[in-house]
C-alpha atoms as a printed R data frame, in Angstrom:
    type eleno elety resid chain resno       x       y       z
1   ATOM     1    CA   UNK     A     1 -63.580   2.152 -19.673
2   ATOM     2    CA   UNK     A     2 -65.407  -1.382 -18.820
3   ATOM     3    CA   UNK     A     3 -67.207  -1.774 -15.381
4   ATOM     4    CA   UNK     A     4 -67.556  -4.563 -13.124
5   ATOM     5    CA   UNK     A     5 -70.493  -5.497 -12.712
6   ATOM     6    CA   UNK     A     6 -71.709  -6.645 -16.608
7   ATOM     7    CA   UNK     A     7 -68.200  -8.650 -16.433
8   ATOM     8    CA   UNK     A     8 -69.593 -10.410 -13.273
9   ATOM     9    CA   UNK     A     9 -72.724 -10.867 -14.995
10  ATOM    10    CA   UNK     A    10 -71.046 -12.469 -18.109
11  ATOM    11    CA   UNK     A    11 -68.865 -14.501 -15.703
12  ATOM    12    CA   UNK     A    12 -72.319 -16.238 -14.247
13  ATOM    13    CA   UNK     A    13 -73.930 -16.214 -17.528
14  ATOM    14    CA   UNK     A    14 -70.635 -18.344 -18.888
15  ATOM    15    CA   UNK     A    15 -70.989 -20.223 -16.177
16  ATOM    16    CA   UNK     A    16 -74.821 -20.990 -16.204
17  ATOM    17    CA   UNK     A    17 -74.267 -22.311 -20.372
18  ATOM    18    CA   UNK     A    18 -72.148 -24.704 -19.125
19  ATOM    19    CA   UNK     A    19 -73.648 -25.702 -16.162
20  ATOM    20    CA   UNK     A    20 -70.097 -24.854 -13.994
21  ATOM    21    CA   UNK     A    21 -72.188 -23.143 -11.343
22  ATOM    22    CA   UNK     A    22 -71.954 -26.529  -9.433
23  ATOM    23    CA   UNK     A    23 -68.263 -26.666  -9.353
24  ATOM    24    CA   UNK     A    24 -67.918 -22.352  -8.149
25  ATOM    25    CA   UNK     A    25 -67.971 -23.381  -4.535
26  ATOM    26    CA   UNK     A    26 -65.956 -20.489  -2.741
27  ATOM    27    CA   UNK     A    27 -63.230 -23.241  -1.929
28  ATOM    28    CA   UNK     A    28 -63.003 -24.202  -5.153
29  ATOM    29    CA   UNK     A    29 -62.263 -20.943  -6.754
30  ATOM    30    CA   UNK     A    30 -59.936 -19.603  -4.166
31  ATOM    31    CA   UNK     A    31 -58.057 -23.015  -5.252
32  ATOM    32    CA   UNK     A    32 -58.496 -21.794  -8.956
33  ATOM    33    CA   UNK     A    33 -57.226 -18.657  -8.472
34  ATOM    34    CA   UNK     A    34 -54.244 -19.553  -6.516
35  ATOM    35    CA   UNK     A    35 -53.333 -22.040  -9.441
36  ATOM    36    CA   UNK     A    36 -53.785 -19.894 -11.696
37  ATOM    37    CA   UNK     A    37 -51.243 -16.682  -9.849
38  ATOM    38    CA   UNK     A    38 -48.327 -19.154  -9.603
39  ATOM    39    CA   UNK     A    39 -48.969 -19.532 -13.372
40  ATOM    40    CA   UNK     A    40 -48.594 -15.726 -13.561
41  ATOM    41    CA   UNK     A    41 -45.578 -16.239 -10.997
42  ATOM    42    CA   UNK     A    42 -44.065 -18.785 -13.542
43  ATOM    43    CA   UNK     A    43 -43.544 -16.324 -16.411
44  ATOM    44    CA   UNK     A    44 -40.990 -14.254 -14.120
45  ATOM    45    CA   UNK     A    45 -39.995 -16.936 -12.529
46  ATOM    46    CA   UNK     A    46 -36.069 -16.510 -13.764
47  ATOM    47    CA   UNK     A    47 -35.831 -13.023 -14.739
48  ATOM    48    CA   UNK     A    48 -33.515 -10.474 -13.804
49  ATOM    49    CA   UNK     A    49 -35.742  -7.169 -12.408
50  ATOM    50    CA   UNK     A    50 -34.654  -5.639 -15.390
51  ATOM    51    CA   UNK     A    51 -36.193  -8.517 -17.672
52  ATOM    52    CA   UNK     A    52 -39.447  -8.456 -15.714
53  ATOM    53    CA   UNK     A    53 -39.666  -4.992 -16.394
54  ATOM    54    CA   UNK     A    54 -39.155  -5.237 -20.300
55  ATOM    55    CA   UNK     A    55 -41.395  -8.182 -21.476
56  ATOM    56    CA   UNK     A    56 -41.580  -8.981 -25.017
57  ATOM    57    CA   UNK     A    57 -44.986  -8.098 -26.656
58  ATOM    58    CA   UNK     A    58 -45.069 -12.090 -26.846
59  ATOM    59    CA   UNK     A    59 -44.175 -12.715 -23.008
60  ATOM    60    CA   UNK     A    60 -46.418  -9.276 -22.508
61  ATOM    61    CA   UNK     A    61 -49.597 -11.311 -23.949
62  ATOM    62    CA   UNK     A    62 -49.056 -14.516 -22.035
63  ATOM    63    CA   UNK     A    63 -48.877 -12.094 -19.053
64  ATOM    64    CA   UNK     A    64 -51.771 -10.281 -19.716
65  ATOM    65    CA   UNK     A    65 -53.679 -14.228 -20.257
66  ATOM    66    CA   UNK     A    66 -52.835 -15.163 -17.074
67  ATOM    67    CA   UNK     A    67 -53.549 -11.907 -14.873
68  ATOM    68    CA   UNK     A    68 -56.963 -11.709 -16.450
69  ATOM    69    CA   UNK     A    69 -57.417 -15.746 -15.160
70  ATOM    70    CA   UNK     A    70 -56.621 -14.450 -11.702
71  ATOM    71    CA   UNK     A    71 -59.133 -11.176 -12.069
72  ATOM    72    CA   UNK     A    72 -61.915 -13.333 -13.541
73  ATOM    73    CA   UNK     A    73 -61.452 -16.096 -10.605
74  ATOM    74    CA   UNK     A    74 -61.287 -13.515  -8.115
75  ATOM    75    CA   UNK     A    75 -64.398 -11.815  -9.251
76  ATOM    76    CA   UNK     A    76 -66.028 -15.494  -9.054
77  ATOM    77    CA   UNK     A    77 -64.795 -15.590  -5.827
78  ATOM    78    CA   UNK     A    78 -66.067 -12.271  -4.401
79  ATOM    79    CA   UNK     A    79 -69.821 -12.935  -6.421
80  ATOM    80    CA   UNK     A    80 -69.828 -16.383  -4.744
81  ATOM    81    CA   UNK     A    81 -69.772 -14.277  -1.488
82  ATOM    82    CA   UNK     A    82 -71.022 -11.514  -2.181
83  ATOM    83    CA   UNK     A    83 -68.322  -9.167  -1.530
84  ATOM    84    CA   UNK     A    84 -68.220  -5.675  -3.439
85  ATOM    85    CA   UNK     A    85 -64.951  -5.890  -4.376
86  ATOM    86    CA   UNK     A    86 -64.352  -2.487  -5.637
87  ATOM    87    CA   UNK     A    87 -65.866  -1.405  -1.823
88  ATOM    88    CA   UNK     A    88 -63.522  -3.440  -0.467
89  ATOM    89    CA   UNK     A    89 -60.462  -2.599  -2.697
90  ATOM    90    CA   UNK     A    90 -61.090   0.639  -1.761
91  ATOM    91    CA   UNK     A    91 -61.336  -0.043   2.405
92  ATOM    92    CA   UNK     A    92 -58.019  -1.669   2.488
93  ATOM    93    CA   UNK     A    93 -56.664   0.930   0.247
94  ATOM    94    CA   UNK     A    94 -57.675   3.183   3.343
95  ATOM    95    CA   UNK     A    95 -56.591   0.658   6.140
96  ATOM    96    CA   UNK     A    96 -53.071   0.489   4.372
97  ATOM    97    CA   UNK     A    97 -53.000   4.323   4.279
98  ATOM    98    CA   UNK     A    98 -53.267   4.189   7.651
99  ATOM    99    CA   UNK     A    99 -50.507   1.167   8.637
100 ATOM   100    CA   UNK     A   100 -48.373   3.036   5.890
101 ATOM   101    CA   UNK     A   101 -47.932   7.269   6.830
102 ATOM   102    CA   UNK     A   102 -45.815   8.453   4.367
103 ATOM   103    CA   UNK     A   103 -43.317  10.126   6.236
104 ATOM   104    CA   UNK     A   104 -42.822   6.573   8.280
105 ATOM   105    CA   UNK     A   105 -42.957   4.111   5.082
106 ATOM   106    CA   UNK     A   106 -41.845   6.394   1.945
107 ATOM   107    CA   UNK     A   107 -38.667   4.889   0.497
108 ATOM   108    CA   UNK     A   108 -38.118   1.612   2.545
109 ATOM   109    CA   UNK     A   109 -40.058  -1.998   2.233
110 ATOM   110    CA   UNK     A   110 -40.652  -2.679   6.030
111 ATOM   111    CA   UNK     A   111 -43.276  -4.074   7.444
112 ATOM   112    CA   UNK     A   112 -46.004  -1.361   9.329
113 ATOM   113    CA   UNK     A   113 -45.135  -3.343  12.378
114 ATOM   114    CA   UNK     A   114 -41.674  -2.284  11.853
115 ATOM   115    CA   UNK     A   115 -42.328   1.308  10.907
């Protein structure tokens, strides 16, 4: 299993070789990151909910391309500010617990506000 933090410290090494560091303002990535989920949108853009469910190992790797753009940006984003994301992954995890009990939320899509 990898761990976080050597990717993170890749991620600023890659950075540093290329002297990017100057463009990884925290505005800047949260703009690179949204860019790059609609490109992870696109791929399922016209799909049936079957289709999306049944890639092709080509469609699969394009997929896979474009989810690990959004991770690496994201873990830009949360080093740029430093923000443990696994601590905080976990907290909402929690928080949602709590807006979601399961005998109010199991089995339906509402809202917790509607639960």
């Amino acid at each position: 299993m990898y761990e976080l933090q050597p990717l993170i410290q890749a991620l600023r090494t890659f950075a540093l070789e290329r002297d990017w560091a100057q463009f990884h303002a925290p505005k800047n990535l949260a703009c690179a990151l949204s860019v790059e989920a609609a490109e992870l949108l696109e791929h399922f853009q016209w799909l049936t909910e079957e289709q999306s469910r049944t890639l092709g190992e080509k469609s699969k790797q394009a997929v896979a391309a474009e989810a690990a753009d959004v991770f690496l940006y994201l873990l830009q984003l949360c080093d740029q500010l430093d923000i443990d994301l696994m601590a905080a992954a976990w907290h909402k995890l929690q928080v949602n617990a709590e807006k979601y009990p399961v005998p109010a939320a199991r089995g339906n899509s509402r809202k917790y506000t509607e639960l």
